[in-house]
C-alpha positions in Angstrom: 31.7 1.1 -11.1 28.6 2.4 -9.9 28.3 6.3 -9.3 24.6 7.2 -8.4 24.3 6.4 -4.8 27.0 8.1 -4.2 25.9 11.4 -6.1 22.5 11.3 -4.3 24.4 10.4 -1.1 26.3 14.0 -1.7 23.5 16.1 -3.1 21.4 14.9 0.4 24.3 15.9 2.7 24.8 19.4 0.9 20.8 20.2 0.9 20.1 19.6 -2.8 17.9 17.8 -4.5 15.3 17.7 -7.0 13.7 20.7 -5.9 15.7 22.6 -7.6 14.6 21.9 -11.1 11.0 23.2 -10.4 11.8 26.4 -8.3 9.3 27.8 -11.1 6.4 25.8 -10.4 3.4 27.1 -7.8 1.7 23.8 -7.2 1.6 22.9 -3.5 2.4 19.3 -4.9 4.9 19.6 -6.7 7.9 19.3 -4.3 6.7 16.2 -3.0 5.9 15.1 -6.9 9.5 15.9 -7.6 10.6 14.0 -4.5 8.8 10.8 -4.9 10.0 10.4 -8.2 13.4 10.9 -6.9 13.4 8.7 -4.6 11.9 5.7 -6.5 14.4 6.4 -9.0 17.4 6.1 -6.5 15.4 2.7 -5.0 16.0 1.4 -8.3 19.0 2.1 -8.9 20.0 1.2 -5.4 18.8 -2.7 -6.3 20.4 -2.5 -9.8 23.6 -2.3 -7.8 22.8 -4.7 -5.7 22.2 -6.8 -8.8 24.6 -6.1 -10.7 27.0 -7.1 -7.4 25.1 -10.9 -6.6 26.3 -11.2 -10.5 22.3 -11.4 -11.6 22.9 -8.8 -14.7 19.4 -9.5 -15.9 17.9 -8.0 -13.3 20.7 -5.3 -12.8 19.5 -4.1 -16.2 16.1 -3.8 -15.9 16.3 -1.9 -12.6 19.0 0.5 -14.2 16.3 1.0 -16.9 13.5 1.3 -15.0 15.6 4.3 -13.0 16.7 5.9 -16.7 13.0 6.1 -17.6 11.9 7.9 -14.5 14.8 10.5 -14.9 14.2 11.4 -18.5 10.8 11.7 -17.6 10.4 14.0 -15.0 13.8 15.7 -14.7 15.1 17.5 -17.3 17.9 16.4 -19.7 20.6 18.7 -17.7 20.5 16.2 -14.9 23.2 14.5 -13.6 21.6 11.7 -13.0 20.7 10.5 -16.2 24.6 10.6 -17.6 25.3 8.4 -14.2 22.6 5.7 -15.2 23.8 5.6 -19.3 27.1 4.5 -17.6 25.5 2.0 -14.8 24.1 0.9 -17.9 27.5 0.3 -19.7 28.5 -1.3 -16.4 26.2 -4.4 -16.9 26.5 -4.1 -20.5 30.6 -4.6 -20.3 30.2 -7.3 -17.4 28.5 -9.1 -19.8 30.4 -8.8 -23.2 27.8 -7.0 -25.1 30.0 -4.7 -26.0 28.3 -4.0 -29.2 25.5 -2.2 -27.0 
């Protein structure tokens, strides 16, 4: 079961987001930075579900990945986000016996 468009769905409605890991930084870019990354990280994932759903694990996988990589790059390891894409990950992983992974 996939739980990341849900948790972004929440975070939106209650005003959060990735702002609030760089409170600290002055750059007049960096909230948009922040927010770009967000969001092309939540377009992946978003088409790894849909993936994962049309049964074409393949791709599922490399969109869940391609979501992982933009979290653990710009947010930092504290983020929910990244725990929520390890288990999309086991998602595909299990719907495709590869249990060993």
């Amino acid at each position: 079961m996939y739980y990341f468009t849900y948790f972004y769905v929440f975070f939106s409605l209650v005003g959060c987001s990735s702002n609030l890991f760089l409170q600290g930084n002055s750059h007049p870019k960096s909230k948009l930075y922040a927010n770009e990354n967000f969001a092309r990280s939540s377009h992946y994932n978003n088409e790894a579900i849909k993936y994962e759903k049309l049964g074409e694990y393949e791709k599922a996988l490399e969109y869940n990945q391609k979501s992982l990589a933009i979290n653990l790059k710009y947010f930092p390891k504290e983020y929910g986000a990244i725990s929520i894409n390890y288990d999309n990950i086991g998602v595909v992983y299990t719907a495709t016996s590869q249990y060993d992974k």
